[in-house]
Structure formats: structure tokens, C-alpha cells
SETI-850141 format. One record per residue (C-alpha): residue number from 1; x, y, z. Coordinates in pm, 1 decimal, always signed. Example, Ala and Ser with C-alpha at 12.3 -4.5 7.8 and 13.67 -1.06 7.14 Angstrom:
REM SETI-850141
SITE,1,+1230.0,-450.0,+780.0
SITE,2,+1367.0,-106.0,+714.0
//
This chain:
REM SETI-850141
SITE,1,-1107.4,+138.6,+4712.4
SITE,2,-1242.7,+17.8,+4398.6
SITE,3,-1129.0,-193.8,+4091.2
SITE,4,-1203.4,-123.7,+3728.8
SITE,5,-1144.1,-321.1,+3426.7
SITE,6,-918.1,-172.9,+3151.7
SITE,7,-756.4,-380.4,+2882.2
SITE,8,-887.6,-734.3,+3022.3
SITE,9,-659.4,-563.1,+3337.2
SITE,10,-759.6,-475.8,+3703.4
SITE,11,-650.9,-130.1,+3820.7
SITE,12,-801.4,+13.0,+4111.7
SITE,13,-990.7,+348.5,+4127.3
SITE,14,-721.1,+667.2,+4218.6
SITE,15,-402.8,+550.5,+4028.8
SITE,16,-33.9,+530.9,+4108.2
SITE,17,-133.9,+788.9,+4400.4
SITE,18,-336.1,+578.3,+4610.4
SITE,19,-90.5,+279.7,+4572.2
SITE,20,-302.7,+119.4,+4242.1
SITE,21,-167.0,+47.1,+3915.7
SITE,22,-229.8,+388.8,+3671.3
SITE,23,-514.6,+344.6,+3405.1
SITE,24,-299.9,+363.1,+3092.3
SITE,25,-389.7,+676.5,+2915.6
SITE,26,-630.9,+722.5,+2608.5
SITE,27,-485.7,+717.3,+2270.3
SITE,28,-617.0,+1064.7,+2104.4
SITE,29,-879.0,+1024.1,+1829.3
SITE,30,-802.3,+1193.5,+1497.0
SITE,31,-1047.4,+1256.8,+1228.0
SITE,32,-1039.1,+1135.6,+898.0
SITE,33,-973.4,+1441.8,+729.9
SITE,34,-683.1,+1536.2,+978.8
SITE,35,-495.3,+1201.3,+903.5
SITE,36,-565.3,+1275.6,+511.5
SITE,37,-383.5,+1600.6,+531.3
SITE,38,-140.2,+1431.5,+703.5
SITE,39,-48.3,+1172.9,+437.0
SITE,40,-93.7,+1455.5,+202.3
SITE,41,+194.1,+1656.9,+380.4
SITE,42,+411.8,+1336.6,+402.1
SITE,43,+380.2,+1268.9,+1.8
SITE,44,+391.0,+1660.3,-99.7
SITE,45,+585.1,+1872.5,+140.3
SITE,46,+925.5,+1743.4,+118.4
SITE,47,+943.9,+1709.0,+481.2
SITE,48,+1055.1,+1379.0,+637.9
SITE,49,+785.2,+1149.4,+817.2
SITE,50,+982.8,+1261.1,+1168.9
SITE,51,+952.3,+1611.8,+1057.7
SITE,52,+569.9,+1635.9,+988.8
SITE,53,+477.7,+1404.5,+1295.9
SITE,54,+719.4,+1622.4,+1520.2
SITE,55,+502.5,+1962.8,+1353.5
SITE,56,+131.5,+1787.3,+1399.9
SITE,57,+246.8,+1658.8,+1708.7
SITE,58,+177.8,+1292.5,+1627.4
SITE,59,+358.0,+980.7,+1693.9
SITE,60,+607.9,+887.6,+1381.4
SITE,61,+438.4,+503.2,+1435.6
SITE,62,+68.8,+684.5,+1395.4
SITE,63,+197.9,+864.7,+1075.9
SITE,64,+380.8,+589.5,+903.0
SITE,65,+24.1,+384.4,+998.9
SITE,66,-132.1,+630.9,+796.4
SITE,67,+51.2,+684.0,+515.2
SITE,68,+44.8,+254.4,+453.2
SITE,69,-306.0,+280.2,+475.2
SITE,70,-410.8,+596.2,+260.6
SITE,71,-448.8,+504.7,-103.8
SITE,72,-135.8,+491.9,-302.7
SITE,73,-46.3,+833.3,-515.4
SITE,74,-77.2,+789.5,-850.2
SITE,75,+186.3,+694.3,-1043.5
SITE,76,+307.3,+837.4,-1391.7
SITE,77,+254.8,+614.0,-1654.2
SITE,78,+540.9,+524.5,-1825.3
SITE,79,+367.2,+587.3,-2186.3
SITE,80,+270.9,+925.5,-2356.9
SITE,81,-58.0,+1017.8,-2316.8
SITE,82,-240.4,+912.9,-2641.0
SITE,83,-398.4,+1202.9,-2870.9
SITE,84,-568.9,+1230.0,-3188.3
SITE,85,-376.5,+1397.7,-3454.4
SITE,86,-434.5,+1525.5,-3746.5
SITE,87,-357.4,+1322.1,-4036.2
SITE,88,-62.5,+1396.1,-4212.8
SITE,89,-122.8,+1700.3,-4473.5
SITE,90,-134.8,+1549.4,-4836.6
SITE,91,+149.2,+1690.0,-5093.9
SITE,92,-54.2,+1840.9,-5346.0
SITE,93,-299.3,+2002.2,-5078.1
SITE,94,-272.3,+2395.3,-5101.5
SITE,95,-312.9,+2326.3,-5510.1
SITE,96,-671.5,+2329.1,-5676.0
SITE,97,-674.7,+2034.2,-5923.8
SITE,98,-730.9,+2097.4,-6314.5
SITE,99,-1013.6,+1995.5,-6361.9
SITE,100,-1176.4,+2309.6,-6118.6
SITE,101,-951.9,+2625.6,-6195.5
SITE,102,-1142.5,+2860.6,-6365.3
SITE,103,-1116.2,+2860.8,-6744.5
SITE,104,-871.6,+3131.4,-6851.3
//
């Protein structure tokens, strides 16, 4: 029988069946883009974390992992928006002045 090292651990080669300790199992490795649309879901959907891990099928831990480390969403600033307006129209504005009506 042999022995492998896992984890700074010896296990030995067959498992639990053969009397060894079981290799602990490999955490799955999701992509980038699959953990953005996660986050996305979690700060969009309306769902709760539990709900959206439960329908990806992904540990709530992983999720909440995810969602600390994504950039934050951005946040509505608490000022207007700033735009250029028009300045105010003058009183005597729709009026020619004297000096250019026509003579008459």
C-alpha cells in the first residue's frame, strides 16, 4: 500500500476502503466570469445570498467570498448631476430696441 502527501498530510493510496484515511476532496474551480455573474445576481436579483448559492449550487461561504471581493456597486451620489443651463432669458428679449425698428 502506498502513502501520498495531501495538505502537508499522509493518506495512503485506496481511501477509507482499504483502511487509509480518505484524500479530502477537490474544491471545484469556477471561472472568473461565473463568480461575476454571481455577484451580479446577489446585488440585482432580489434573491437572498442562500437563495442564489442554493440555485448555482455553490456554497453560501464561496458566494459571500465573492461578493466581499468583487468591486463595490456604485453608489448614487448624493448631489444632482451638474448641467449647463441656459442663462436666464433677459426681460426685454422678444422686443427689438429703438434704435433698429424700421422707420415708419
Amino acid at each position: 500500500m502506498g502513502l501520498i502527501r495531501s495538505r502537508g498530510h499522509l493518506h495512503t493510496l485506496g481511501g477509507a476502503q482499504q483502511g487509509g484515511c480518505p484524500v479530502p476532496p477537490r474544491r471545484p474551480h469556477y471561472p472568473p466570469e461565473f463568480r461575476a455573474e454571481a455577484v451580479r445576481l446577489v446585488r440585482t436579483s432580489g434573491k437572498t445570498q442562500k437563495e442564489i448559492a442554493a440555485d448555482l449550487r455553490v456554497s453560501t461561504e464561496s458566494l459571500r467570498k465573492w461578493v466581499r471581493q468583487g468591486p463595490a456597486p456604485p453608489r448614487p451620489s448624493p448631489h444632482p448631476p451638474r448641467t449647463r443651463s441656459a442663462p436666464p432669458p433677459a426681460a426685454d428679449a422678444g422686443r427689438w430696441p429703438i434704435r433698429n425698428c424700421p422707420p415708419g
